[in-house]
BADO-552643 format. One record per residue (C-alpha): residue number from 1; y, x, z. Coordinates in steps of 0.001 Angstrom, whole numbers. Layout:
<r seq="NUM" north="Y" east="X" up="Z"/>
...
! end
This chain:
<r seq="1" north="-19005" east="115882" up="94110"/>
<r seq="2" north="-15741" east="115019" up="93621"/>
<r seq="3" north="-12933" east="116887" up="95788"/>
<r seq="4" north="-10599" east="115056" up="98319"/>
<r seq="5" north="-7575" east="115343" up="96401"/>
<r seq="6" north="-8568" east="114818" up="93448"/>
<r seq="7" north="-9303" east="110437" up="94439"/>
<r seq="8" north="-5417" east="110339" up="94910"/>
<r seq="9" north="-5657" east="109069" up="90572"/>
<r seq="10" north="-8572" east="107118" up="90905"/>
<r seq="11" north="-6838" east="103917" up="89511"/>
<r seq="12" north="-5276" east="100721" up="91419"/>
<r seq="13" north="-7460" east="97560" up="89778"/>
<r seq="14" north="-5297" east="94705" up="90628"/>
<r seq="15" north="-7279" east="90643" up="90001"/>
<r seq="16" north="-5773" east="87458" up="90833"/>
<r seq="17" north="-7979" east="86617" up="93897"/>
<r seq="18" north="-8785" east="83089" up="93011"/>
<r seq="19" north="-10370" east="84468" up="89621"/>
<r seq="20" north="-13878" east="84377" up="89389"/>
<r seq="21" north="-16167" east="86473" up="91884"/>
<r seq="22" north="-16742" east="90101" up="89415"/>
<r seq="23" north="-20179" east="90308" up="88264"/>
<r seq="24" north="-21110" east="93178" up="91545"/>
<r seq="25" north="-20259" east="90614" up="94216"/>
<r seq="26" north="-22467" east="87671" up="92928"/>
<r seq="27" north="-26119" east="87598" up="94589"/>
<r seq="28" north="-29031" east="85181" up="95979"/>
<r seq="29" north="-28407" east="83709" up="99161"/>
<r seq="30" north="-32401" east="84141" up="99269"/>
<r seq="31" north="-35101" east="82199" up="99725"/>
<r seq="32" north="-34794" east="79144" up="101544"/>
<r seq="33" north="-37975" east="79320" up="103978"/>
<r seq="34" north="-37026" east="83200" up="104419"/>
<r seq="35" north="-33244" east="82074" up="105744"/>
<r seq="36" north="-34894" east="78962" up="107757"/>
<r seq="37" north="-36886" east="80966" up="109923"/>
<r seq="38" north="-34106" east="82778" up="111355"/>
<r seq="39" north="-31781" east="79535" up="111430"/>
<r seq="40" north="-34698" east="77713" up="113211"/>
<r seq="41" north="-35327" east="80313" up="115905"/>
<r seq="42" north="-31051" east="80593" up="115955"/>
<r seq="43" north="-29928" east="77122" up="116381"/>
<r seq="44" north="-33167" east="76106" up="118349"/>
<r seq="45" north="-31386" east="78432" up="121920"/>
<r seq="46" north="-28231" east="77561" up="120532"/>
<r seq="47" north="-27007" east="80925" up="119872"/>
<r seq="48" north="-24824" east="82433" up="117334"/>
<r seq="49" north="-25149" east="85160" up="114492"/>
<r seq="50" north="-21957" east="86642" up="112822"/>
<r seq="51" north="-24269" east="86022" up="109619"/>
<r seq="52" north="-23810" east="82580" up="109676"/>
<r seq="53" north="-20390" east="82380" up="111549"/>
<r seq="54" north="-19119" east="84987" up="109376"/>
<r seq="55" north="-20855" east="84065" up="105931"/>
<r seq="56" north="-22232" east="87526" up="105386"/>
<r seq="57" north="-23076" east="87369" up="101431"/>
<r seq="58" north="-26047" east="89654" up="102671"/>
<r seq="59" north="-27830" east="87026" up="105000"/>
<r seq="60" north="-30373" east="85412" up="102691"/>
<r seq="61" north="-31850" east="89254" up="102528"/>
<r seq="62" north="-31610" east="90026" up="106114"/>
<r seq="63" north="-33187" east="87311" up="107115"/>
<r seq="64" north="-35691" east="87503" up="104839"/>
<r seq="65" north="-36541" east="90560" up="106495"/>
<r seq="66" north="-36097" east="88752" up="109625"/>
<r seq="67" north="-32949" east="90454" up="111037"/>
<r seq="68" north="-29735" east="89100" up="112493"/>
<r seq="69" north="-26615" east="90428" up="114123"/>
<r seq="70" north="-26065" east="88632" up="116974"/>
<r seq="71" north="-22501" east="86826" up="118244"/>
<r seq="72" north="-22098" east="87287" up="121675"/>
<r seq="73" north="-19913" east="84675" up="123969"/>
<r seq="74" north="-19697" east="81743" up="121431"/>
<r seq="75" north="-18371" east="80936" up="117935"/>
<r seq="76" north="-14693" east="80834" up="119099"/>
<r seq="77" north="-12244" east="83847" up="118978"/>
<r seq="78" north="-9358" east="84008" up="121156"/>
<r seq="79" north="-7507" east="86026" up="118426"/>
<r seq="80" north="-6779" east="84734" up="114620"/>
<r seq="81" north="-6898" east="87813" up="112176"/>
<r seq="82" north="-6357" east="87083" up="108560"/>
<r seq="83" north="-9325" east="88119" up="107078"/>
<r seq="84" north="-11781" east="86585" up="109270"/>
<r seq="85" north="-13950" east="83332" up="108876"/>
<r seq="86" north="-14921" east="83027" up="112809"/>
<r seq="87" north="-13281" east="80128" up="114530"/>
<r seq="88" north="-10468" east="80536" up="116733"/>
<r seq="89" north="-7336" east="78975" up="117759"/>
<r seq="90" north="-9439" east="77151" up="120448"/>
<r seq="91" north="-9894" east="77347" up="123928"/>
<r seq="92" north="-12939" east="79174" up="123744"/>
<r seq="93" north="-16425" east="77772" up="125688"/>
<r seq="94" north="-17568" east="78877" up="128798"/>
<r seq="95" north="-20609" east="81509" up="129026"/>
<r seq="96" north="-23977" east="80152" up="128542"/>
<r seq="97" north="-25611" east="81701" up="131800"/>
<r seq="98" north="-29277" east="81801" up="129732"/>
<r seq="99" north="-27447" east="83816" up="126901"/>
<r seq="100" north="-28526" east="86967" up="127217"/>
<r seq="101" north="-32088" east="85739" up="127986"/>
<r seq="102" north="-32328" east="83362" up="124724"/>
<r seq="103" north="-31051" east="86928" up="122557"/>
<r seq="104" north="-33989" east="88449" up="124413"/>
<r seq="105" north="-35928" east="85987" up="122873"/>
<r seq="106" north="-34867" east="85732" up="119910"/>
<r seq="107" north="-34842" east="89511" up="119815"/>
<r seq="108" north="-38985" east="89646" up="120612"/>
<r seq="109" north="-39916" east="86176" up="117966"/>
<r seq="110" north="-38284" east="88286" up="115116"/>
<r seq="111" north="-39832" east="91615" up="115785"/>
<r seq="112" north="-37086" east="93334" up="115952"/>
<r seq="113" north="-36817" east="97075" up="116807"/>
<r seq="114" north="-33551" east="97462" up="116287"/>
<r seq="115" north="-31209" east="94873" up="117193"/>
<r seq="116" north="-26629" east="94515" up="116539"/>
<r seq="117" north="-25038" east="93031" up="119711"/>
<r seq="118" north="-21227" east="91884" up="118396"/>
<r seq="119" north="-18952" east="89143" up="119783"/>
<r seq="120" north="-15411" east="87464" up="119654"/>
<r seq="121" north="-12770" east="88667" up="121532"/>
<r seq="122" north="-12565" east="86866" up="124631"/>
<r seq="123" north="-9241" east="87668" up="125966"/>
<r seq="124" north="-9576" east="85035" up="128495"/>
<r seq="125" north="-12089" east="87023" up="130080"/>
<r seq="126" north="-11320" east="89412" up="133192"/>
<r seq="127" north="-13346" east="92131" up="131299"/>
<r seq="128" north="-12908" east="90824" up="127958"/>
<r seq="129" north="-16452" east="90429" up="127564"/>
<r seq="130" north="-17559" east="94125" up="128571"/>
<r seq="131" north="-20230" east="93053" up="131455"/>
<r seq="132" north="-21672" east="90157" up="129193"/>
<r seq="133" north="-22869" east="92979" up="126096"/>
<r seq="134" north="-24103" east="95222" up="129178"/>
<r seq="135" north="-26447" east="92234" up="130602"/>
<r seq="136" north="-27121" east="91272" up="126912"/>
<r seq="137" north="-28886" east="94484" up="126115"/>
<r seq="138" north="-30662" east="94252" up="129922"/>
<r seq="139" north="-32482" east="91403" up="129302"/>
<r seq="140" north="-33705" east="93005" up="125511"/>
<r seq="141" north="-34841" east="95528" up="127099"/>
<r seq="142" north="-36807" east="93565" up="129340"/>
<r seq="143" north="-38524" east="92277" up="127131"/>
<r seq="144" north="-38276" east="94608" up="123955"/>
<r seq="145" north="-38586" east="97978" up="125709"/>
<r seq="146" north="-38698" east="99403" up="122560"/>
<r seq="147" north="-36096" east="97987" up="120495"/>
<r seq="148" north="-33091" east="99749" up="120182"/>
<r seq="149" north="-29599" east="98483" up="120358"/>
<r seq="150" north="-26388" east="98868" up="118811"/>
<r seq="151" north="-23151" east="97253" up="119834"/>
<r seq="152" north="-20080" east="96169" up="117419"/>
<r seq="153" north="-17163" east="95217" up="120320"/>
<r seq="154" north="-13929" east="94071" up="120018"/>
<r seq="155" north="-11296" east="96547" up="121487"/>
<r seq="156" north="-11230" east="94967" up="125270"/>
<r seq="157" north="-7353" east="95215" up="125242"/>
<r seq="158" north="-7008" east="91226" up="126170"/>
<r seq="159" north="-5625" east="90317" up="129876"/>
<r seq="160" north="-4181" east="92816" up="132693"/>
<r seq="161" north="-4684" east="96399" up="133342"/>
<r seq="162" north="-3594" east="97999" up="130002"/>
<r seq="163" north="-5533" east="100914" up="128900"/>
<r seq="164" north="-6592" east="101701" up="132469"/>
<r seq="165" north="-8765" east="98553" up="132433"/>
<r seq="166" north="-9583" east="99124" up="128258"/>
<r seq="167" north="-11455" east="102329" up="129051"/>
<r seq="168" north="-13208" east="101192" up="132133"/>
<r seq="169" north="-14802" east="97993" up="130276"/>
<r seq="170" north="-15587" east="100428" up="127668"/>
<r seq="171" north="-17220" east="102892" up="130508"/>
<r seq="172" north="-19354" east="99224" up="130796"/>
<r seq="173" north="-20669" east="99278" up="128175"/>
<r seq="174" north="-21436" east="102845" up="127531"/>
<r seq="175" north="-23163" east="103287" up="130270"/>
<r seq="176" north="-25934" east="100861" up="129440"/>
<r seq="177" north="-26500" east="103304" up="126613"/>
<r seq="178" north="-26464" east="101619" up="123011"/>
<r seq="179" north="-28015" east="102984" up="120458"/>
<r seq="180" north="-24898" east="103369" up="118773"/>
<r seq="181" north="-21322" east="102022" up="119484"/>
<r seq="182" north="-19621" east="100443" up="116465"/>
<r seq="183" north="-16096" east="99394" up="116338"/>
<r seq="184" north="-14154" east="98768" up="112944"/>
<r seq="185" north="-10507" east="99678" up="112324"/>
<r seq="186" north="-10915" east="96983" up="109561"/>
<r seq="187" north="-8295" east="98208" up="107452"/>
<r seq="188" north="-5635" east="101185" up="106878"/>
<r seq="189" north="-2407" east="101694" up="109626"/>
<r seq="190" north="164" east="100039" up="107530"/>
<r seq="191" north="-1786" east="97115" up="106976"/>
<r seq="192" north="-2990" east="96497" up="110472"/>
<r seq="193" north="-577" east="94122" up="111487"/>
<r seq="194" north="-811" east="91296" up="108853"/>
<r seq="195" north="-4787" east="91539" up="108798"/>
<r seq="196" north="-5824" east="92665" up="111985"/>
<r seq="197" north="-3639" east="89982" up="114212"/>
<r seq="198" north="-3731" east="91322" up="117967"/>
<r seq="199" north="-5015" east="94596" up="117252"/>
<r seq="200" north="-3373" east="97868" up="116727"/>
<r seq="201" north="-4696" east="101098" up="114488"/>
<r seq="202" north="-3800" east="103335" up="117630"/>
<r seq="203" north="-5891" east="101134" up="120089"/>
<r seq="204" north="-8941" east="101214" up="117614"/>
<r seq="205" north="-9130" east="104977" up="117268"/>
<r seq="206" north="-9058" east="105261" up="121297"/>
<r seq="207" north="-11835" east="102996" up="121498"/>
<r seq="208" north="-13925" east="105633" up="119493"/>
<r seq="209" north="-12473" east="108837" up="120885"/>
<r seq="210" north="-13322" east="107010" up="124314"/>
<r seq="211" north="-16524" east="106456" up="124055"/>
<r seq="212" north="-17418" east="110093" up="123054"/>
<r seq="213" north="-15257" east="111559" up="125955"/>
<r seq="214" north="-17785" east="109469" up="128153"/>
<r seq="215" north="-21070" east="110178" up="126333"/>
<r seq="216" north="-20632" east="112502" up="123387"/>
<r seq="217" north="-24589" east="111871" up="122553"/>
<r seq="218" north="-23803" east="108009" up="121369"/>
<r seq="219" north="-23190" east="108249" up="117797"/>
<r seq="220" north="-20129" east="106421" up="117031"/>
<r seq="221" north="-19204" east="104567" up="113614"/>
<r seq="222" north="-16209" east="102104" up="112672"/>
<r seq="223" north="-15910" east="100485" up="109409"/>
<r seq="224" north="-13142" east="99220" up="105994"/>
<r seq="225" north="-12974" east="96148" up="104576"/>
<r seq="226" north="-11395" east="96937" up="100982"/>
<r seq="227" north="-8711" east="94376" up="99050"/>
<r seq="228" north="-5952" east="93927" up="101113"/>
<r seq="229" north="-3557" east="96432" up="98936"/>
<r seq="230" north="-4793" east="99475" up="99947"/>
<r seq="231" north="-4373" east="102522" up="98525"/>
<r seq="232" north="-6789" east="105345" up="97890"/>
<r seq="233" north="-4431" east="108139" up="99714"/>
<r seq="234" north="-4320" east="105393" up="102947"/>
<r seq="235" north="-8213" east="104930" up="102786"/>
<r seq="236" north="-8827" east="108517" up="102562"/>
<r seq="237" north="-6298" east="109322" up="105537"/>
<r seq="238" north="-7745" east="106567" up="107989"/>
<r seq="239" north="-11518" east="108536" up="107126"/>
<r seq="240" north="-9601" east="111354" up="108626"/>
<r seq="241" north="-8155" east="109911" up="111263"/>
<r seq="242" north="-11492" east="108314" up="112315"/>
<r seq="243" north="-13448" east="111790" up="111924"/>
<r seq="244" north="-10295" east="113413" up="114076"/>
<r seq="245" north="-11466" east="111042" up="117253"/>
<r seq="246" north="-15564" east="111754" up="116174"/>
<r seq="247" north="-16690" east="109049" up="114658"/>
<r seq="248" north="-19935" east="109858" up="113087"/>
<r seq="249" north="-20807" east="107156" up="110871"/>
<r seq="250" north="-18728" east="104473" up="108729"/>
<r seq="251" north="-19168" east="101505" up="106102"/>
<r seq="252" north="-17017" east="100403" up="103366"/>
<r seq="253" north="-17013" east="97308" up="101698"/>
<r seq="254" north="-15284" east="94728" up="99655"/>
<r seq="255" north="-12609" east="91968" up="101481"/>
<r seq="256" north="-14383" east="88496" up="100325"/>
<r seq="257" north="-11702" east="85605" up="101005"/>
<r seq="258" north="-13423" east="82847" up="103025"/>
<r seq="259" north="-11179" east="80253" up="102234"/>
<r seq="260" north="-7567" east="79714" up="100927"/>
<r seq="261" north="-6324" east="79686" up="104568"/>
<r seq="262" north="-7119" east="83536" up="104405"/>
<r seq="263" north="-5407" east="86511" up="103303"/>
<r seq="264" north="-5837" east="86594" up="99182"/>
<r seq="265" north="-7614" east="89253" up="97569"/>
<r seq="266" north="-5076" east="92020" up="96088"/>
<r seq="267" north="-8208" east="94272" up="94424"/>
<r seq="268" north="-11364" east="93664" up="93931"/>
<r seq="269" north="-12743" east="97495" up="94057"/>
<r seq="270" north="-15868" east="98763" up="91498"/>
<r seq="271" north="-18783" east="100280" up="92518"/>
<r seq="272" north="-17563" east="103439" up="91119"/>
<r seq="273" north="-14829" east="103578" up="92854"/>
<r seq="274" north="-16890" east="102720" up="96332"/>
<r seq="275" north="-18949" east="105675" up="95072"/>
<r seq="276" north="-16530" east="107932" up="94839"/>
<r seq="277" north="-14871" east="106957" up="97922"/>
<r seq="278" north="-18544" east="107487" up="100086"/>
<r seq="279" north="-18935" east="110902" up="98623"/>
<r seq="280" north="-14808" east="111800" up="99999"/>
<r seq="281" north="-16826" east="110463" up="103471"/>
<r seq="282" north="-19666" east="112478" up="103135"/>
<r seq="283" north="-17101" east="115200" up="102330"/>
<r seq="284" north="-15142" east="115012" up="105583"/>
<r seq="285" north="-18497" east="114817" up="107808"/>
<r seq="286" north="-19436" east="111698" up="108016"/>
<r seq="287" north="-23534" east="111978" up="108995"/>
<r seq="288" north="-24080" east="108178" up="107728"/>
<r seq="289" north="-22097" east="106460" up="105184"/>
<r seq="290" north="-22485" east="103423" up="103488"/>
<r seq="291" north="-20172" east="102568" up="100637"/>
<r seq="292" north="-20257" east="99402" up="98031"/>
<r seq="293" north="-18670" east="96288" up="97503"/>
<r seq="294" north="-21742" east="94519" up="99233"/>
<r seq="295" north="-21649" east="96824" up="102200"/>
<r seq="296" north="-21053" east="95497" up="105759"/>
<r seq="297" north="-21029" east="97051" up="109640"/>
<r seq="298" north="-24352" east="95900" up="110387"/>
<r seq="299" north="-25782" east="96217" up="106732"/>
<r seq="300" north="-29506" east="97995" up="107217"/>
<r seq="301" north="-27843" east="99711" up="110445"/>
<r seq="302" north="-31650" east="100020" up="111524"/>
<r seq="303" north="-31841" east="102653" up="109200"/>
<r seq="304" north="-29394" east="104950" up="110297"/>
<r seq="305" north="-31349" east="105523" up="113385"/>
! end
């Protein structure tokens, strides 16, 4: 295993980002009847998956294993961040009253026992969204008793109150007990502003350090998206700063530009390099890490239970 200082050489691959796709980021999309199923049972309630709204290169194989991450609060995103391929710059829809009841659904067709709640950001909300996950996972339960839940929120800074009212929605939705509470830092400090567009490095990290100050059983876990110009030393230094707040558990994986309206692609990072760089996690105390160019927050999370 290699030691922490020694990744400060491993070397700085640079590719135009409109060249071709490397060889470790080409896959299936799967098997049509295997991704129908889930689209049928999806667009049938007229709910939303970040699988499809995010084009997940992994959905053709979680589906065929019937499993979705579901999008909480409609396809539209009150914030714009670079990176992302979720709609936004539109006045977002209202709440579907029967949404947490068609997840529930949803939830029990599949067979799922172990279920990722996520949303947009809904800054136009009075609690940014907090009350809707907390419902969300009510009515699973209700149904699914024994499925467990994990939640991927946004950082509930949107509207009034400051971070007075960020760590009481947060209280929300910890105290409806997830099975683990995921939020992703997305990238490294200095980057934060042209990527993450309304969000702040500072912010994320309280989010996590929150959530244990209210419940240190809830495993926590946050997550990278490599490519934007990153450098090893600032990747290994925002691992540190996440395990500094508690964080137990983080992903890394490989930027994929959705379309030429998003932030290009300034490194396209090996395997070997996403090796090394989940061994430097496992290193610093990480108890679940997954690393690769693939990887993404929800990716098997079902397993890390």
């Amino acid at each position: 295993m290699h030691s922490v200082d020694s990744q400060a050489s491993l070397p700085q691959r640079r590719e135009s980002p409109l060249a071709n796709l490397p060889s470790w980021l080409r896959r299936s999309i799967g098997k049509a009847s295997d991704i129908s199923t889930v689209q049928h049972i999806i667009k049938q309630r007229q709910i939303h998956t970040i699988c499809e709204e995010g084009r997940c290169p992994n959905r053709g194989e979680c589906y065929a294993q019937k499993t979705a991450t579901f999008l909480l609060m409609g396809p539209t995103c009150t914030r714009a961040c670079a990176f992302c391929q979720v709609d936004k710059g539109h006045a977002p829809m209202p709440l579907d009253p029967e949404e947490p009841q068609k997840v529930a659904e949803a939830v029990h067709l599949l067979g799922l026992r172990y279920v990722v709640l996520t949303s947009v950001a809904r800054d136009d909300l009075p609690d940014q969204g907090a009350g809707w996950f907390a419902q969300t996972m009510a009515a699973i339960r209700a149904i699914n008793p024994q499925t467990q839940i994990e939640v991927l929120t946004p950082d509930f800074w949107g509207g009034s109150g400051g971070e007075a009212s960020q760590l009481q929605r947060i209280a929300t939705v910890v105290a409806a007990q997830p099975a683990c509470y995921n939020h992703n830092i997305e990238t490294v400090r200095r980057l934060q502003a042209p990527v993450r567009r309304g969000a702040k490095y500072e912010r994320s990290l309280r989010v996590l350090q929150q959530v244990k100050v209210l419940d240190a059983s809830i495993p926590t876990k946050s997550g990278l998206m490599l490519g934007h110009g990153e450098t090893v030393d600032e990747v290994i230094a925002t691992l540190q700063d996440l395990r500094a707040v508690g964080c137990d558990r983080v992903t890394l994986g490989q930027y994929m530009r959705p379309s030429l309206a998003h932030l290009p692609v300034q490194k396209y990072w090996t395997p070997e390099e996403f090796e090394q760089l989940g061994a430097i996690a496992r290193e610093l105390g990480f108890s679940h890490v997954r690393s690769g160019p693939l990887v993404r927050s929800s990716y098997h999370a079902g397993e890390e239970a």
